[in-house]
C-alpha positions in Angstrom: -1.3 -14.2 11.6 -4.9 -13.9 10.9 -5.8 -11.8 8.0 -8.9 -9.9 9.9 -6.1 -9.2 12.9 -3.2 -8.4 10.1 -5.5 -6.5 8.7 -6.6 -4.8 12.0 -2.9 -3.8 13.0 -1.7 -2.2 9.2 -4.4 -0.2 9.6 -3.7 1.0 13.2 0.2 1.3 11.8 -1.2 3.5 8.8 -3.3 5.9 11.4 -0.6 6.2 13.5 1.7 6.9 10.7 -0.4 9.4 8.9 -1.9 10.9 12.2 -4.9 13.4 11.2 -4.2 13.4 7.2 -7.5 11.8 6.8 -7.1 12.2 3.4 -4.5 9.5 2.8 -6.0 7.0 5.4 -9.3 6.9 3.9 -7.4 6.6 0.7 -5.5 3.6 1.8 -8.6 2.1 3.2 -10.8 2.5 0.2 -7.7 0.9 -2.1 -7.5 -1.8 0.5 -11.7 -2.3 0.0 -11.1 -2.8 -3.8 -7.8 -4.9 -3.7 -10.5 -7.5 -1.3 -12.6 -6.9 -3.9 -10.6 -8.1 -6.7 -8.7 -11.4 -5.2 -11.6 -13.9 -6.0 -10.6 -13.0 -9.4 -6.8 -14.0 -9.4 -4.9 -16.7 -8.9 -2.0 -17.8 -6.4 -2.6 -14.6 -4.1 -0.7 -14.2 -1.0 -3.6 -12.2 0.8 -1.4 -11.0 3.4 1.2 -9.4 0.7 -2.0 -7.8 -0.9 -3.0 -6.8 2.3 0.2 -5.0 3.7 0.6 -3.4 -0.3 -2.5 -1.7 -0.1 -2.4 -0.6 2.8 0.8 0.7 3.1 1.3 1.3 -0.9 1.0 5.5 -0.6 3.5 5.7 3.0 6.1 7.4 0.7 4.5 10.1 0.5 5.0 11.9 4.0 8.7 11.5 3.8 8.8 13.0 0.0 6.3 16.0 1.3 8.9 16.7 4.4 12.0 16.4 2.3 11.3 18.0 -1.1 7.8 19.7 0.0 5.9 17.8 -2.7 5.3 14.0 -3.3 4.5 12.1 -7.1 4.3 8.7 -8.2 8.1 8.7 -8.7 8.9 10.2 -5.2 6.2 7.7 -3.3 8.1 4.8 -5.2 11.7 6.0 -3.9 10.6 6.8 -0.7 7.8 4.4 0.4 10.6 1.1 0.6 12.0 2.1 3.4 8.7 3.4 5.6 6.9 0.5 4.3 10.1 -1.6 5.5 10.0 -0.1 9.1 6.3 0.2 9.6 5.9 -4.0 9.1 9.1 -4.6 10.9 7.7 -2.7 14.1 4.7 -5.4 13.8 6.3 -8.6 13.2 5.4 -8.8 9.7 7.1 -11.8 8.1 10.5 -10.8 6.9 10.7 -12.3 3.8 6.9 -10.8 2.9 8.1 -7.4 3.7 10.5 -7.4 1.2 8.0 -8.1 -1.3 5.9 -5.7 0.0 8.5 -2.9 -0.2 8.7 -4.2 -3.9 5.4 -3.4 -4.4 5.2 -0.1 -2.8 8.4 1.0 -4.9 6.8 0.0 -8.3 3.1 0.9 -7.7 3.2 3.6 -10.3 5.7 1.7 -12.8 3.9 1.1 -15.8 5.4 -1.7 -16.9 6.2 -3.5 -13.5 3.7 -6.8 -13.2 5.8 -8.6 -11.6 3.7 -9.9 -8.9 -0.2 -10.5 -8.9 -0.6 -8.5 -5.7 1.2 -5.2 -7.6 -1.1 -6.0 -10.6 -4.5 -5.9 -8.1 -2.3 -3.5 -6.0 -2.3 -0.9 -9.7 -6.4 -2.0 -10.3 -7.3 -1.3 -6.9 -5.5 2.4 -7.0 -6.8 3.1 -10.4 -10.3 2.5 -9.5 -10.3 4.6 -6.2 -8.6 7.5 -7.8 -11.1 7.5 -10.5 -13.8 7.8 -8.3 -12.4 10.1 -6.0 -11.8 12.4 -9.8 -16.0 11.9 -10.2 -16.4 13.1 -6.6 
């Protein structure tokens, strides 16, 4: 799949998921900008991986809102697998990517987990947008 077309139907698939929060959609978006932003400066990156991890990194948290009425790094980890799972399965994602990619989402707030370069831009990319939404 092409990466402008990938990237145009995650997107879609996050809108549709998150409906009118606005807040995480443009979240996702900006975290998507910066992970683009950062691949020239790695090695070995599977650009679809990054893509469908940035997008979808923060999906855990409607599920953790509408089951325990709040969400944190800890509940987006246990609970953003599964959604991330289904959302790329309903596109036609690449099976064994979207295991990866669940992965990702379920370590993006592990301190410790590198284990892939995409989580590692994946981690830069979030850090950077949250610090400049903490400016704003």
């Amino acid at each position: 799949m092409k990466h402008e077309q990938l990237k145009g139907q995650l997107i879609k698939t996050l809108v549709d998921f998150f409906d009118t929060d606005y807040r995480r959609i443009t979240h996702a978006i900006e975290v998507l900008k910066q992970a683009e932003l950062l691949i020239g400066h790695y090695d070995n990156v599977d650009e679809e991986l990054l893509l469908a991890s940035a997008v979808l990194h923060d999906v855990g948290i409607k599920p953790s809102e509408a089951q325990l009425g709040y969400n944190d790094g800890k509940t987006q980890e246990q609970y953003g697998p599964t959604v991330a799972i289904e959302l790329l399965q309903a596109i036609g994602f690449d099976p064994a990517k979207t295991q990866k990619v669940a992965e990702i989402v379920g370590n993006h707030h592990s301190k410790s987990r590198y284990d892939y370069v995409e989580l590692e831009i994946l981690k830069l990319a979030d850090q950077i947008v949250n610090k400049l939404d903490n400016i704003n």
